[in-house]
N, C-alpha and C positions, 0 to 999 in steps of 0.2 A: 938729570932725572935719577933719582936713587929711588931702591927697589926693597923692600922687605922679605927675604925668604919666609914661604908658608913651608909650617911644620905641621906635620900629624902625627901622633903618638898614640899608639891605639896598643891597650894591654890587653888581653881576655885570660880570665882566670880559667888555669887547670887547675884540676883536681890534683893534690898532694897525694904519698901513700904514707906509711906511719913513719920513713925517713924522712918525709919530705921533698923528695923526688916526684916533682910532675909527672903525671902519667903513670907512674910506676905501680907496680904489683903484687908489693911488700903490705903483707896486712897484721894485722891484730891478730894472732892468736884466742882462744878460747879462758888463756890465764892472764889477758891482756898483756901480753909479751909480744914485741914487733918484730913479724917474722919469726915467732916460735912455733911449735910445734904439738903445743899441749902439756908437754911434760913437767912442767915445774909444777901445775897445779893439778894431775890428774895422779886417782891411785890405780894400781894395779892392771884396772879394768879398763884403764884407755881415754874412761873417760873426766872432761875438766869438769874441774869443782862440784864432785858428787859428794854427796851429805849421807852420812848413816844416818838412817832415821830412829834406831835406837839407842845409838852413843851419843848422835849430835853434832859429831865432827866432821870433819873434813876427812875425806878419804885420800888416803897419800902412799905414796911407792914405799916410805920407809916403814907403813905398819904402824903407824905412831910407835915407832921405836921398840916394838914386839915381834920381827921377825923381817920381813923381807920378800917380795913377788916371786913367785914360786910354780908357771906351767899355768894353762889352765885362765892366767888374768887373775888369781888370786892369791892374798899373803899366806904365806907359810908358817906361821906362828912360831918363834922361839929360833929361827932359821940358824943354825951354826952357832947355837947360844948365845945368840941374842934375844934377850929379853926372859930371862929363864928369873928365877925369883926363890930364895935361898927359903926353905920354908922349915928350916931346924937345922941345927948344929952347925959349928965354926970351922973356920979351914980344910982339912981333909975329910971332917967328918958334917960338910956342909951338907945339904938333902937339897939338889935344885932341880925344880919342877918347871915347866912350863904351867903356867896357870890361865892362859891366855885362851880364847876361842873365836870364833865367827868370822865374815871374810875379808873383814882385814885387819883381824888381832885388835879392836878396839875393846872388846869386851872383857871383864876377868870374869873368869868362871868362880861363881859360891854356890 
């Protein structure tokens, strides 16, 4: 008399986290970064992916390249010369102004 082994195989799906790890508690950040913290996509003020509503852009740590986060959760315009804008004369006798304004140096002031 020969006999068949009965097999059962029973899977039940866990939930994944954004490594892939079962159960785990690794999530999506706000800049869709796994396991980040905000910071690639947020400016000054902490928070991700905020829009000026009068320049249109993306608001970011770097000032769009006009200055730098500065106290306060807001950019500093022109921070340590940067972003300063040569407005007459060559080499020693250049005139560099900050031309920049608002809270996060997206705007040029006319």
């Amino acid at each position: 008399c020969y006999s068949q082994p009965l097999s059962i195989f029973s899977a039940a799906g866990k939930p994944l986290d954004c490594l892939d790890v079962p159960l785990g508690t690794t999530k999506f950040d706000g800049c869709r970064v796994c396991g980040g913290d905000n910071g690639t996509c947020s400016g000054c003020d902490g928070i991700p992916n905020q829009m000026d509503r009068d320049y249109g852009g993306l608001l970011d740590k770097g000032c769009s390249g006009h200055g730098a986060c500065a106290g306060a959760q807001r950019c500093k315009c022109c921070h340590e010369s940067q972003g300063l804008v040569n407005t007459g004369g060559t080499g020693d006798d250049a005139k560099l102004e900050c031309p920049w304004f608002g809270v996060m140096c997206h705007k040029f002031c006319t």
